[in-house]
Backbone as CSV, one residue per row, in Angstrom:
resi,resn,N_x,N_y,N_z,CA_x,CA_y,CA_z,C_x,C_y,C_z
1,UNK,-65.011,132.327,12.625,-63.574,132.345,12.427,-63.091,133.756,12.088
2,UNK,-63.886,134.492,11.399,-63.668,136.076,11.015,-63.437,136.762,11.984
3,UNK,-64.619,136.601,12.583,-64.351,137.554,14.328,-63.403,137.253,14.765
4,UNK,-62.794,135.785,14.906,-62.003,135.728,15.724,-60.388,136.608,15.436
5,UNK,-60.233,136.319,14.264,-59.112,136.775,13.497,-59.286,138.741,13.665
6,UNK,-60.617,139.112,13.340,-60.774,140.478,13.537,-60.272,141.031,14.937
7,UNK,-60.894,140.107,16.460,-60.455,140.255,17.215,-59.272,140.441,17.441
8,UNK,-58.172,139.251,17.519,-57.046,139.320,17.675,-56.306,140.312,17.138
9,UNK,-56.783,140.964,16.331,-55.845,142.367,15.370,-55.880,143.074,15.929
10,UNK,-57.789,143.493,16.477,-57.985,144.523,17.158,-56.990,144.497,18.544
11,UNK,-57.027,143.828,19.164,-56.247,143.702,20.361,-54.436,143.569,20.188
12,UNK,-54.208,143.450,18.951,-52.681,143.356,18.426,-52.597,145.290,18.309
13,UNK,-53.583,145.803,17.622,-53.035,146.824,17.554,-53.537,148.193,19.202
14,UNK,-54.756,147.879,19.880,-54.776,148.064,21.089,-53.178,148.336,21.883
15,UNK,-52.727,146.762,22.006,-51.424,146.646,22.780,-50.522,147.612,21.770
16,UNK,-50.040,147.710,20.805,-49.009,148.639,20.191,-49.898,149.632,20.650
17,UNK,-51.011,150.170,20.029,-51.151,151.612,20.546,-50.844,152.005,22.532
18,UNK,-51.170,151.317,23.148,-50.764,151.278,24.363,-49.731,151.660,24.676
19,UNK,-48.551,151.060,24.103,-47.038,150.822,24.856,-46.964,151.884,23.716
20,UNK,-47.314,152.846,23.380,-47.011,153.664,22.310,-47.644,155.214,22.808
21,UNK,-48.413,154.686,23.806,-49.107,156.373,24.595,-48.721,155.963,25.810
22,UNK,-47.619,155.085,26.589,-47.005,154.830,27.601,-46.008,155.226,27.287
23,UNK,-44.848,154.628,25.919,-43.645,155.952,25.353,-43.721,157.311,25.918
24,UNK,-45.070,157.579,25.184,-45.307,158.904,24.916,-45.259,160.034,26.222
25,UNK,-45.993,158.984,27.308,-46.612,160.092,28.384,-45.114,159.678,29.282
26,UNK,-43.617,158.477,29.294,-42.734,158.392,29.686,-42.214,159.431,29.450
27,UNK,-41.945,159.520,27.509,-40.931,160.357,27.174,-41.347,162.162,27.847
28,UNK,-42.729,162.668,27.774,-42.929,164.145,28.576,-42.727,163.614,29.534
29,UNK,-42.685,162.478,30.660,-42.358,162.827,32.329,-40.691,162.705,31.965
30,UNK,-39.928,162.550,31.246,-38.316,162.532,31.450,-38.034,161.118,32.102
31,UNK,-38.596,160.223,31.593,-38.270,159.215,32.094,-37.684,158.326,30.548
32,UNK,-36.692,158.775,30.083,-36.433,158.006,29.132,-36.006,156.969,28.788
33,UNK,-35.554,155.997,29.680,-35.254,154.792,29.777,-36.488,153.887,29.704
34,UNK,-37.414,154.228,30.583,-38.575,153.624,30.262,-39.267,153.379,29.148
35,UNK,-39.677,154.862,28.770,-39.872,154.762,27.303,-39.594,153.984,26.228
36,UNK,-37.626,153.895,26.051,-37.599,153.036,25.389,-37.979,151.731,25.444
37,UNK,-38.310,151.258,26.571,-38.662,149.944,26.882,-39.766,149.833,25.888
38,UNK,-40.734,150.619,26.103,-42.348,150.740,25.610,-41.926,151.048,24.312
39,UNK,-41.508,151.595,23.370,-40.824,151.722,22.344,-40.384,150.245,21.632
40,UNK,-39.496,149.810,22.442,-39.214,148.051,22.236,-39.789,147.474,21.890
41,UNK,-41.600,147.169,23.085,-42.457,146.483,22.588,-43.068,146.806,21.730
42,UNK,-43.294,148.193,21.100,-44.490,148.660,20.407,-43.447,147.977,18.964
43,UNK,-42.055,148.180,18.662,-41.422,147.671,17.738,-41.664,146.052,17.182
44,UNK,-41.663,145.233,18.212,-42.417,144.188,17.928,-43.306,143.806,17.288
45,UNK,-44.336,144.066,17.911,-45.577,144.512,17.211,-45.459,144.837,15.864
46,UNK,-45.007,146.185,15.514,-45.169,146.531,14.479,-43.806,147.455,13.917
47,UNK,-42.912,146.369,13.422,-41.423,147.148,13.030,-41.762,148.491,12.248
48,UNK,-42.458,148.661,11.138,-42.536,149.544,10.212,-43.675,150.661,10.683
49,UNK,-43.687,150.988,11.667,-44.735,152.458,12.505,-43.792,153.314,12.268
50,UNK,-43.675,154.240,11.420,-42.855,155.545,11.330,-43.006,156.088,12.684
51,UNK,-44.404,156.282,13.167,-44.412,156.708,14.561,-43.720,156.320,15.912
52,UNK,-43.050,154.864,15.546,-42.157,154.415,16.946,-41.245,155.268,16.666
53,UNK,-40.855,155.379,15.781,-38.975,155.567,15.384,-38.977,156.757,15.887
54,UNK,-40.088,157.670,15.074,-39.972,159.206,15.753,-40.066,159.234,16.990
55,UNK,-40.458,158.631,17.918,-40.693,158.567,19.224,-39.101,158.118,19.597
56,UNK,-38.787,156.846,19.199,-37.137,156.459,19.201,-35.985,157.843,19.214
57,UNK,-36.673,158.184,17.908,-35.276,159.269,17.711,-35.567,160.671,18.304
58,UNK,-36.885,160.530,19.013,-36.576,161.423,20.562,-35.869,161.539,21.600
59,UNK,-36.418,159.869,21.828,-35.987,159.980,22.833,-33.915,160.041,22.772
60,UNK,-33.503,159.304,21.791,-32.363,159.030,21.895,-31.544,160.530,21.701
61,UNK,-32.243,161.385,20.951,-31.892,162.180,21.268,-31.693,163.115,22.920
62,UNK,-32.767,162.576,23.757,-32.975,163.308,24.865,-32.142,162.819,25.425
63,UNK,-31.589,161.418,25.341,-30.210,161.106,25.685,-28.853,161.064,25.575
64,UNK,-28.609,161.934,24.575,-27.565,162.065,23.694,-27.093,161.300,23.463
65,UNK,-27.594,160.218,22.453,-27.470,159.084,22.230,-27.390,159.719,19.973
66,UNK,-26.613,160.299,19.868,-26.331,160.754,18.491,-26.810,159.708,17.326
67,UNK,-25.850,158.874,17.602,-25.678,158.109,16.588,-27.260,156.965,16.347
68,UNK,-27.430,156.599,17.524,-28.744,156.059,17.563,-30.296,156.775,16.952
69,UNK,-29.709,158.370,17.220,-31.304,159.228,16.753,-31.174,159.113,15.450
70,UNK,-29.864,159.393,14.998,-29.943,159.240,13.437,-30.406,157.960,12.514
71,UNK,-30.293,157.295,13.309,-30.879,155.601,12.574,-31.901,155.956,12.814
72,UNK,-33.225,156.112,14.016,-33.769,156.289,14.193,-34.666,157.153,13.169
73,UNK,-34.401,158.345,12.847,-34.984,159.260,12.258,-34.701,158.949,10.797
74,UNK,-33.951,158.375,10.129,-33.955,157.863,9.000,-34.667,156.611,8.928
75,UNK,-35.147,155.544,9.806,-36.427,154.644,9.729,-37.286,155.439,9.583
76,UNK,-37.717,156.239,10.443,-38.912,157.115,10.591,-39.127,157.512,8.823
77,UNK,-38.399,157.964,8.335,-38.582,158.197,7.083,-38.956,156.964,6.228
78,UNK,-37.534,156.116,6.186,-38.085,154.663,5.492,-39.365,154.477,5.332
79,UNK,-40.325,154.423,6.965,-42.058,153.931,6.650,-42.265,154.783,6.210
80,UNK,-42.491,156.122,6.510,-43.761,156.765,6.581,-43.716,157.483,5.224
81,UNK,-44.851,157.724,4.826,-45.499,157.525,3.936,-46.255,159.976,4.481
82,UNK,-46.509,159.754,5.285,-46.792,161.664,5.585,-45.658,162.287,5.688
83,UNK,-46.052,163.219,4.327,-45.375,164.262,4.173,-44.873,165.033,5.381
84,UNK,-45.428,165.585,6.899,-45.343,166.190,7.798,-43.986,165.985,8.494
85,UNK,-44.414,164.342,8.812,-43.841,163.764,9.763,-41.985,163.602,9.307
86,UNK,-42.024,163.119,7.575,-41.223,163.176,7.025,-39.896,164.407,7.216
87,UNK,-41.187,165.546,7.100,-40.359,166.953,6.972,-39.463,167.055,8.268
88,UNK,-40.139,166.658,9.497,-39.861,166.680,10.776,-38.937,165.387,10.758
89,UNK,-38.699,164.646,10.656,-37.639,163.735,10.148,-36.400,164.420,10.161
90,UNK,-36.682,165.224,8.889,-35.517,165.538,8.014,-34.684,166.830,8.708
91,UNK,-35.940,167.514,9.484,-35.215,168.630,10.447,-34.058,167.756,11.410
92,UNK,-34.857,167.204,12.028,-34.195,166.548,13.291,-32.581,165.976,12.361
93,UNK,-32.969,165.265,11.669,-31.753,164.988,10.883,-30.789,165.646,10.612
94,UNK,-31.338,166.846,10.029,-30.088,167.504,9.372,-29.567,168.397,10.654
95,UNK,-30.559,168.638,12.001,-29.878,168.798,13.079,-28.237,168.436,13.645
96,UNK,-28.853,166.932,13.579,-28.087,166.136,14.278,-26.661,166.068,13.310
97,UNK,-26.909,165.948,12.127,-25.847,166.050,11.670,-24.784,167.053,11.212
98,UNK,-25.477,168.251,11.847,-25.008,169.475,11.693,-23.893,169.473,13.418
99,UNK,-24.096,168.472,14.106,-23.873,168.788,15.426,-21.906,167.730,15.009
């Protein structure tokens, strides 16, 4: 019964990591619509990944989609828990709201 349960995680988080290096390799080809799709599902999966959002409030930025990066990049903060990613957060943020 352990395995089985171990399994299924493993393969729960497989699929998020997936649709999460499919984002990824969307958002460098400029295909940003797609992305968000893969973004969508990886959200499913797992609402609280600081790492979707930042990916989110890329892309929405690459779309000039303002108001959306900023939600975006303030989740990103909400989870995460690294200092780095945070900092980079807070750039993009105070970007956007400088605009």
């Amino acid at each position: 019964m352990k395995k089985r349960y171990l399994l299924l995680f493993i393969c729960s988080l497989f699929a998020q990591e997936n649709n999460l290096i499919k984002a990824s390799s969307a958002l460098r080809a400029g295909m940003f619509q797609e992305a968000l799709i893969h973004i969508s599902n990886s959200m499913m999966k797992n609402p609280k990944n600081p790492e979707v959002y930042k990916i989110k409030g890329l892309l929405h930025e690459a779309l000039d989609e303002k108001e959306n990066a900023i939600i975006s990049w303030k989740d990103c903060i909400k989870y995460s828990k690294d200092e780095r990613l945070n900092k980079e957060a807070k750039i993009h943020l105070k970007n956007l709201l400088i605009d």
